[in-house]
C-alpha positions in Angstrom: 13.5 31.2 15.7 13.5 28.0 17.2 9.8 27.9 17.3 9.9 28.2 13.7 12.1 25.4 12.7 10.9 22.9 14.8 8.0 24.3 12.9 9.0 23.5 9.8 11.1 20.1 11.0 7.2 18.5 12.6 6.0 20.0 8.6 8.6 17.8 7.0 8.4 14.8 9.5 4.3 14.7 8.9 3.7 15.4 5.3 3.8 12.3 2.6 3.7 11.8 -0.9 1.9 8.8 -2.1 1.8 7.3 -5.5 -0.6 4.0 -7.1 0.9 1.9 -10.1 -0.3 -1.2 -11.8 2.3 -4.1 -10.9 0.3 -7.0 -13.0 -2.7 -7.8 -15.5 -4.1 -11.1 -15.9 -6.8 -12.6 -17.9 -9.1 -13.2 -14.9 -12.3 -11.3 -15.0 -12.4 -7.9 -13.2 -15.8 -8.4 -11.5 -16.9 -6.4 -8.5 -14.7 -7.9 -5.7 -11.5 -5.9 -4.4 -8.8 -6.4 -1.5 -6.8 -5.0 0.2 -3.4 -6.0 1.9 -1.7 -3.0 3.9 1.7 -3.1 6.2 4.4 -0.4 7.4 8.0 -0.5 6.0 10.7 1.1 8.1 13.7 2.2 6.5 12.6 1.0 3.2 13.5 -2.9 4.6 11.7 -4.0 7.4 8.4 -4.9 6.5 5.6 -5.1 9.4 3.2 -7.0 7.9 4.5 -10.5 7.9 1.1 -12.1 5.9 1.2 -8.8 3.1 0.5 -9.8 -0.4 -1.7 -11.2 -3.0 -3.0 -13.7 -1.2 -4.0 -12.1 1.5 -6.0 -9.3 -0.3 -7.5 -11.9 -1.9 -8.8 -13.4 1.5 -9.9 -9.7 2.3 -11.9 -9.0 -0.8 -13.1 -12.6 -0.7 -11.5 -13.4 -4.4 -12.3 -17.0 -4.9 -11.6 -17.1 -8.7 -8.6 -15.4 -10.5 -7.1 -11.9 -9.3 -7.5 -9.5 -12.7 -5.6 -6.2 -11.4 -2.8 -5.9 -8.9 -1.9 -2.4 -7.8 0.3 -1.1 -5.3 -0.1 2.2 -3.3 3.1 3.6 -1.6 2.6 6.6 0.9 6.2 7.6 1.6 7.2 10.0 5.0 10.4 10.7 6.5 11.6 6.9 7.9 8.4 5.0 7.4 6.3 4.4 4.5 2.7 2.7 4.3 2.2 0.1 1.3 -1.4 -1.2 0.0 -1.5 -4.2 -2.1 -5.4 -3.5 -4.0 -6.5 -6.5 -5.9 -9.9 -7.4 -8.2 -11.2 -10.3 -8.8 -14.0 -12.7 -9.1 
């Protein structure tokens, strides 16, 4: 029995939903660049990542011009969650 729940508590522990929405739109043209800006959130306050956000997904997708998109992908687990800032750009 115990083999079983610690089963199913290492089953709830590892799985994760994840979910993308659009935060913002702008007039900038879309183009063919996209970045990226990822960091860990513990408790749903502390965020790793001290540099995550627009500007640097920018820098990573090497967006020079105006950022089109902004979208934001949340993988949620038990105590930690993974968020990815996705920008396009010129």
């Amino acid at each position: 029995m115990k083999t079983i729940l610690g089963g199913i508590a290492a089953a709830a522990i590892l799985s994760s939903c994840s979910v993308t929405f659009p935060m913002a739109v702008s007039n900038a043209t879309i183009g063919d660049s996209q970045g990226k800006s990822e960091t860990g959130v513990l408790f749903g306050v502390f965020y790793l990542n001290g540099d995550y956000g627009i500007k640097e997904a920018a820098k990573q997708g090497g967006i020079t011009g105006g950022v089109a998109t902004v979208d934001e992908r949340t993988q949620s687990y038990v105590i930690f969650s993974k968020k990815t800032l996705i920008v396009t750009g010129e």
